[in-house]
N, CA, C and O atoms as a GROMACS GRO file, in nm:
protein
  324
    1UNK      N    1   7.606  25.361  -8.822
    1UNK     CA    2   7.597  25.503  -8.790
    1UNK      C    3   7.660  25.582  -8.903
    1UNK      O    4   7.734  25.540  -8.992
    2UNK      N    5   7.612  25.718  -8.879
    2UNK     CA    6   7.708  25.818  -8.997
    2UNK      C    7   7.797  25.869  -8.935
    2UNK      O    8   7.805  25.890  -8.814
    3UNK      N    9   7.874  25.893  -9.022
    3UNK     CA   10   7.996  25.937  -9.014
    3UNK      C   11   8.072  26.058  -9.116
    3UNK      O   12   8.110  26.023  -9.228
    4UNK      N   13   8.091  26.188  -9.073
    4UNK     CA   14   8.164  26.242  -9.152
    4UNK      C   15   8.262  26.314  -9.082
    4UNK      O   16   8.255  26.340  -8.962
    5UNK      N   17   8.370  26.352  -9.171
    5UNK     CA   18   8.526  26.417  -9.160
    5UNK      C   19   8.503  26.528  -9.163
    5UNK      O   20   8.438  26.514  -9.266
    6UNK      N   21   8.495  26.645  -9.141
    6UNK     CA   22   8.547  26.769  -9.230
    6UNK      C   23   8.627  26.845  -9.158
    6UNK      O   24   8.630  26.834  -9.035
    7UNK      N   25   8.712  26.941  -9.233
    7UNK     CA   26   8.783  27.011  -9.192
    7UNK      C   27   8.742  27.169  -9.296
    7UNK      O   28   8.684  27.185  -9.404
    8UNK      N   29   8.806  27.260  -9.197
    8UNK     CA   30   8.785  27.395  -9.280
    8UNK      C   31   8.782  27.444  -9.455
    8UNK      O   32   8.749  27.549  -9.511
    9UNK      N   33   8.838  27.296  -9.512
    9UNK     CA   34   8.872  27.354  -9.643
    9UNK      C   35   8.771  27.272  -9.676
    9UNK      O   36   8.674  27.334  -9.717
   10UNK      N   37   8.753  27.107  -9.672
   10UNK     CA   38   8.640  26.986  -9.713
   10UNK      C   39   8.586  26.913  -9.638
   10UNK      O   40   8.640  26.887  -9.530
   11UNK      N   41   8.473  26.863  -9.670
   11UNK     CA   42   8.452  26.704  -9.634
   11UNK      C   43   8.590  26.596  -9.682
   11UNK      O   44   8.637  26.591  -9.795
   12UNK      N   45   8.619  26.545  -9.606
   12UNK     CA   46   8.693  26.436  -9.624
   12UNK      C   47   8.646  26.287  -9.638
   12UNK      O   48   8.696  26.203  -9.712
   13UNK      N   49   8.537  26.269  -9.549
   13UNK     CA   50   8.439  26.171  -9.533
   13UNK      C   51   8.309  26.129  -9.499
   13UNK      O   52   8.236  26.139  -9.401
   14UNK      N   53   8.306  26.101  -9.563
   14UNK     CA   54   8.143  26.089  -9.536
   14UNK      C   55   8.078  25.943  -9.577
   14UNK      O   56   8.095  25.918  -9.697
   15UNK      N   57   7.996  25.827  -9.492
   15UNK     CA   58   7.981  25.714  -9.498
   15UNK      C   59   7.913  25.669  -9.366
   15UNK      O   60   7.886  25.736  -9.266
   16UNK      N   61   7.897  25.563  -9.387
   16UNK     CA   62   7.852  25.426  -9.270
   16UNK      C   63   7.981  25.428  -9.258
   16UNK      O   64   8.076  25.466  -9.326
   17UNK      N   65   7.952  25.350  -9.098
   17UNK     CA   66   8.053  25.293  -9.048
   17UNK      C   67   8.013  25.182  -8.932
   17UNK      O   68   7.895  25.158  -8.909
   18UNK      N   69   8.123  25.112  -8.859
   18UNK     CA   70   8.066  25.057  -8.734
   18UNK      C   71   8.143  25.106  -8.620
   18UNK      O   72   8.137  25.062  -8.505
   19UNK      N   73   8.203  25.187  -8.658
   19UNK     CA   74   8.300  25.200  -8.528
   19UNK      C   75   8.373  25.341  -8.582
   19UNK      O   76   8.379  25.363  -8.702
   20UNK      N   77   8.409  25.402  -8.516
   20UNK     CA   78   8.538  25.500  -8.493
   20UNK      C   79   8.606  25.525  -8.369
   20UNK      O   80   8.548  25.550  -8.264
   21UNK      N   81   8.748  25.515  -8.386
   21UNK     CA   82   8.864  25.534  -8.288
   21UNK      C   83   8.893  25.670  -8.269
   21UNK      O   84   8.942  25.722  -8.369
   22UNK      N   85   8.882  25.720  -8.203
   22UNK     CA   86   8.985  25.888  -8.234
   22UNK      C   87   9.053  25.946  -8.073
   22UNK      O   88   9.019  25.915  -7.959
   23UNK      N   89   9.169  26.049  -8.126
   23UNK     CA   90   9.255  26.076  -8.003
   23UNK      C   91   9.182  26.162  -7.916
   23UNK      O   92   9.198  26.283  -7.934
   24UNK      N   93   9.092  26.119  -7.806
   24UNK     CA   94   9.027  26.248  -7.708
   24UNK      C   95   9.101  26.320  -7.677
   24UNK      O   96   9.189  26.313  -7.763
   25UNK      N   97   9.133  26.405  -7.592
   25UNK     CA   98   9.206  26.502  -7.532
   25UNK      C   99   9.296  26.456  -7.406
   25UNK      O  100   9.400  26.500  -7.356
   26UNK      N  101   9.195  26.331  -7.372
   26UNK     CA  102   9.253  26.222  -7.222
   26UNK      C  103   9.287  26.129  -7.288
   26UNK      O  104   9.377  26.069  -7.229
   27UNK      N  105   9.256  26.074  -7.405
   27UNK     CA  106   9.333  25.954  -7.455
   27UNK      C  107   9.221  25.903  -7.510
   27UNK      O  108   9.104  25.938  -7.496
   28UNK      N  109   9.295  25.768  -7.610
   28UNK     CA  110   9.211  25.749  -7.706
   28UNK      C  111   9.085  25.688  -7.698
   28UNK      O  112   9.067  25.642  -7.586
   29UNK      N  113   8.970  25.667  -7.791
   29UNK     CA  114   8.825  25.598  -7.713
   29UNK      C  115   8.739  25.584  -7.848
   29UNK      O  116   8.739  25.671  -7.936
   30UNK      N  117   8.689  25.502  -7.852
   30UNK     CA  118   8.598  25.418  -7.960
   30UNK      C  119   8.424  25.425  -7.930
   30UNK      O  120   8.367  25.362  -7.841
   31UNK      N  121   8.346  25.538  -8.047
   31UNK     CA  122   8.266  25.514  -8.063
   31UNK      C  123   8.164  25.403  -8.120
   31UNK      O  124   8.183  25.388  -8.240
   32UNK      N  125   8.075  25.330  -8.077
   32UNK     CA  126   8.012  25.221  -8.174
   32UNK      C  127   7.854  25.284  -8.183
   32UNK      O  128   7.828  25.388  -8.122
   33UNK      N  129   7.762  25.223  -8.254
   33UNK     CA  130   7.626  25.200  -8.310
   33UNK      C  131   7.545  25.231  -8.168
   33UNK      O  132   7.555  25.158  -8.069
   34UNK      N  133   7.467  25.343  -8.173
   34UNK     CA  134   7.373  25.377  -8.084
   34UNK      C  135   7.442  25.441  -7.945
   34UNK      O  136   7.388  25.453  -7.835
   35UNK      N  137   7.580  25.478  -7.985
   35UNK     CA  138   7.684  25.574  -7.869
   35UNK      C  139   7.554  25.712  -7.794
   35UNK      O  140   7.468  25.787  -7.840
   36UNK      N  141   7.611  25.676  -7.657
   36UNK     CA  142   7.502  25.775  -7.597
   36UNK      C  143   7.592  25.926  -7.635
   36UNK      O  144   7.715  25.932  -7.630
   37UNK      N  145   7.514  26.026  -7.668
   37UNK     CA  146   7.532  26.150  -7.678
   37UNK      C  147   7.667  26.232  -7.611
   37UNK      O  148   7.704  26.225  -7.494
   38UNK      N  149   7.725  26.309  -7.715
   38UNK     CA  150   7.845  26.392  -7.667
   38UNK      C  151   7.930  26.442  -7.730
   38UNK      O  152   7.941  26.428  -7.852
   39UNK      N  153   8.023  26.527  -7.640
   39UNK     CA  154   8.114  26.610  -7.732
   39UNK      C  155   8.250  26.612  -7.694
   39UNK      O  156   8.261  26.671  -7.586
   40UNK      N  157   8.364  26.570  -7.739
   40UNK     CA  158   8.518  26.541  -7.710
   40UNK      C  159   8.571  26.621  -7.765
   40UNK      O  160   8.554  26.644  -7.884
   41UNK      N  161   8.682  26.708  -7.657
   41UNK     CA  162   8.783  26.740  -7.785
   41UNK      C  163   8.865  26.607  -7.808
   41UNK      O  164   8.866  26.495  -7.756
   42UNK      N  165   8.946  26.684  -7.929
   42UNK     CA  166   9.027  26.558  -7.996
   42UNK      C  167   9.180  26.662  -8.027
   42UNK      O  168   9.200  26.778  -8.065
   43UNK      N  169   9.276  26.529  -7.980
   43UNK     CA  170   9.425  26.590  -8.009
   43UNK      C  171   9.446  26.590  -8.106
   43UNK      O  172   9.357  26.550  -8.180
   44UNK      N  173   9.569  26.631  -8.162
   44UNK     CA  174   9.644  26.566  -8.309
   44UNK      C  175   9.640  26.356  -8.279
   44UNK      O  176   9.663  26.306  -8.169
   45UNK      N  177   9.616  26.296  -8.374
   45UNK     CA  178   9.658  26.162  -8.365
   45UNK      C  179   9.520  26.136  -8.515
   45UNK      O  180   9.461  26.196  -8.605
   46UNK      N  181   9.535  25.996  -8.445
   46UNK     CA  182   9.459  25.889  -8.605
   46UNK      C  183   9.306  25.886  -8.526
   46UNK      O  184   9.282  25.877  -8.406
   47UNK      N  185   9.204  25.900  -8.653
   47UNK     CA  186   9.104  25.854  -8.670
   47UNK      C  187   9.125  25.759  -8.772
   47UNK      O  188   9.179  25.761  -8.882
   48UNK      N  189   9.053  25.655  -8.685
   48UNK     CA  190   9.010  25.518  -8.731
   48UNK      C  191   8.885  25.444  -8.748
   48UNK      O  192   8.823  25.376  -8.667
   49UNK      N  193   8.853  25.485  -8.921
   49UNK     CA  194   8.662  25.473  -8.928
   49UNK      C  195   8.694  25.325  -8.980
   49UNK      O  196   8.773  25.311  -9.073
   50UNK      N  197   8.626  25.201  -8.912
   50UNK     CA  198   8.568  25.094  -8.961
   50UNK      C  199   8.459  25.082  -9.020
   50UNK      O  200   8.371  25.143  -8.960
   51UNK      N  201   8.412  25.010  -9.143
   51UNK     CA  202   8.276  25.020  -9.174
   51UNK      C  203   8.316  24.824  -9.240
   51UNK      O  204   8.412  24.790  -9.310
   52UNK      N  205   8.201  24.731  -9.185
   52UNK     CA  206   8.244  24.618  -9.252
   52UNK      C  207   8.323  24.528  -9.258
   52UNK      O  208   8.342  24.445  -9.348
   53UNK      N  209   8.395  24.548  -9.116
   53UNK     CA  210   8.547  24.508  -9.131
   53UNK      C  211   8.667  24.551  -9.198
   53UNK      O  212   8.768  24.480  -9.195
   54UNK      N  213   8.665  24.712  -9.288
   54UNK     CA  214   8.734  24.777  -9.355
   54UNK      C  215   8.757  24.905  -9.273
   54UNK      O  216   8.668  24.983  -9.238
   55UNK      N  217   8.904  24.917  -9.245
   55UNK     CA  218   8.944  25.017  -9.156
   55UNK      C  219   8.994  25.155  -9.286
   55UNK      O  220   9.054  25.138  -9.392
   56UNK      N  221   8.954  25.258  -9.238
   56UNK     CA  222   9.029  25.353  -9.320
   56UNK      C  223   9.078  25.458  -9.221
   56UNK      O  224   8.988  25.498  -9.148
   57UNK      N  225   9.201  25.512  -9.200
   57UNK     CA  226   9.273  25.599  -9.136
   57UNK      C  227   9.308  25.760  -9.201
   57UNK      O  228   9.348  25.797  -9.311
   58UNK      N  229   9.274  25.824  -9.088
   58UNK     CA  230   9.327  25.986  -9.113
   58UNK      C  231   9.430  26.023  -9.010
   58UNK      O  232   9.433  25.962  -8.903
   59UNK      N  233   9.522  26.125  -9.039
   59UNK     CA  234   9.590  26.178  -8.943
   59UNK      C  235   9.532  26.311  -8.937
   59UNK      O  236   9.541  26.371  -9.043
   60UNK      N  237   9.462  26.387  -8.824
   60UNK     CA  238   9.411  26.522  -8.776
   60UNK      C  239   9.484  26.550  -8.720
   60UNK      O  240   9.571  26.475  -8.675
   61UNK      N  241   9.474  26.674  -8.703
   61UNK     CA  242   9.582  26.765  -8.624
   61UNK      C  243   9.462  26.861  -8.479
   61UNK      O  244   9.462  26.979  -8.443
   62UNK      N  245   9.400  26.772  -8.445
   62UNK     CA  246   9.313  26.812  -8.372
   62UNK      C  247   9.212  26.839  -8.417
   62UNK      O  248   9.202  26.845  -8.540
   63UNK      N  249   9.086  26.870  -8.324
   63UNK     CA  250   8.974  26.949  -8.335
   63UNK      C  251   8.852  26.928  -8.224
   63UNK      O  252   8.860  26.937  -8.101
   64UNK      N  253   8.720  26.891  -8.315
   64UNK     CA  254   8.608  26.856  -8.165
   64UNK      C  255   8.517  26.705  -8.277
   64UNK      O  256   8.519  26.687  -8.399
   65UNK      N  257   8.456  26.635  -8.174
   65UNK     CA  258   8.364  26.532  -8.230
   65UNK      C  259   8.228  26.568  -8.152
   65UNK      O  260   8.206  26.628  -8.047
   66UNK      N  261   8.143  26.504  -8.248
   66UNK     CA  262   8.003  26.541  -8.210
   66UNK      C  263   7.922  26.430  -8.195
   66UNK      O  264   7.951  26.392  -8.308
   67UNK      N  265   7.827  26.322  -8.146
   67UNK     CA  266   7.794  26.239  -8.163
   67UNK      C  267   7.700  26.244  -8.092
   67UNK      O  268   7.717  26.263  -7.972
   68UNK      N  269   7.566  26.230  -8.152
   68UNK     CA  270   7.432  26.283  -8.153
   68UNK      C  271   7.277  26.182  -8.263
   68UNK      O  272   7.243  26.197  -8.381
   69UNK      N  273   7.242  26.122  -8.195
   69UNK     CA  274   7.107  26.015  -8.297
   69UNK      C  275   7.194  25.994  -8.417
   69UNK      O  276   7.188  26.039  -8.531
   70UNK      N  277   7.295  25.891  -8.343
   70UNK     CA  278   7.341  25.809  -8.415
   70UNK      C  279   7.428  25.844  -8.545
   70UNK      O  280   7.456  25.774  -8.642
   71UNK      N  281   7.469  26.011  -8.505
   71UNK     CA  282   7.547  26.075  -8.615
   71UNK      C  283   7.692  26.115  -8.558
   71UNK      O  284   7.706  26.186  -8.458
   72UNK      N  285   7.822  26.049  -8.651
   72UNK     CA  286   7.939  26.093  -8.568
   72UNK      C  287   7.973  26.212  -8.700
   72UNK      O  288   7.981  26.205  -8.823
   73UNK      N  289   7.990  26.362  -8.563
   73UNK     CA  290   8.034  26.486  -8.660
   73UNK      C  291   8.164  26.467  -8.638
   73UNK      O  292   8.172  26.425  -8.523
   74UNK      N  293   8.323  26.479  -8.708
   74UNK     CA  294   8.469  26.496  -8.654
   74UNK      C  295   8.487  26.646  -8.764
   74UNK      O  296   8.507  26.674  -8.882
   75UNK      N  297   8.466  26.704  -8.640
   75UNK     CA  298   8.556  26.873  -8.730
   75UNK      C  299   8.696  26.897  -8.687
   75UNK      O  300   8.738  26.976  -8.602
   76UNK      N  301   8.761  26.814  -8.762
   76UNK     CA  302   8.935  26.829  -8.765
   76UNK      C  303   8.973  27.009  -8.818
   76UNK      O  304   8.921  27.082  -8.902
   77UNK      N  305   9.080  27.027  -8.730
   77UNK     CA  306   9.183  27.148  -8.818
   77UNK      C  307   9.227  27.102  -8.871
   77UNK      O  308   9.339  27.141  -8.836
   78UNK      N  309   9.250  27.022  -8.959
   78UNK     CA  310   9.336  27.008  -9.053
   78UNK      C  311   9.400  26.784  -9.050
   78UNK      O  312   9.432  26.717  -8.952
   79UNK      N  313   9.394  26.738  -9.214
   79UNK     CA  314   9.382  26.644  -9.216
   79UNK      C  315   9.523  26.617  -9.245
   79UNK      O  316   9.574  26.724  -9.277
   80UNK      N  317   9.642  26.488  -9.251
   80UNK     CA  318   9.766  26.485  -9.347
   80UNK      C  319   9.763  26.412  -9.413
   80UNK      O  320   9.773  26.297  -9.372
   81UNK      N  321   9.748  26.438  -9.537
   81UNK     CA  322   9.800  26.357  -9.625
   81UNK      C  323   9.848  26.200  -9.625
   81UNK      O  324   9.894  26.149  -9.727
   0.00000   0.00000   0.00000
């Protein structure tokens, strides 16, 4: 599936992946390959994009996810360093 990051200032990411972790609003939950349709908010905490067996981590400070024909949108406020 695709996958991109952005926040108000950039893209942060953008790629394949097989998986993403991220903080819902009720707690945390893992998208995979062919996820049925929807929209979460998301707290401050870690997104966790796997692609390959290669994990790469962000810290957001909230925002919303989008996940739609096999496309994951994450519009973070803001990413840390």
């Amino acid at each position: 599936m695709n996958v991109e990051l952005i926040t108000p200032e950039k893209k942060v990411f953008s790629g394949e992946a097989d998986r993403v972790k991220m903080p819902g609003s009720d707690g945390v939950f893992e998208v995979l390959d062919r996820h049925a349709p929807m929209i979460a908010a998301l707290r401050k905490g870690e997104v966790r994009i796997t692609a390959k067996g290669n994990a790469t981590n962000f810290q957001i400070l909230g925002g919303f996810a989008e996940i739609l024909n096999n496309n994951v949108v994450i519009l973070a406020e803001g990413v840390k360093a």
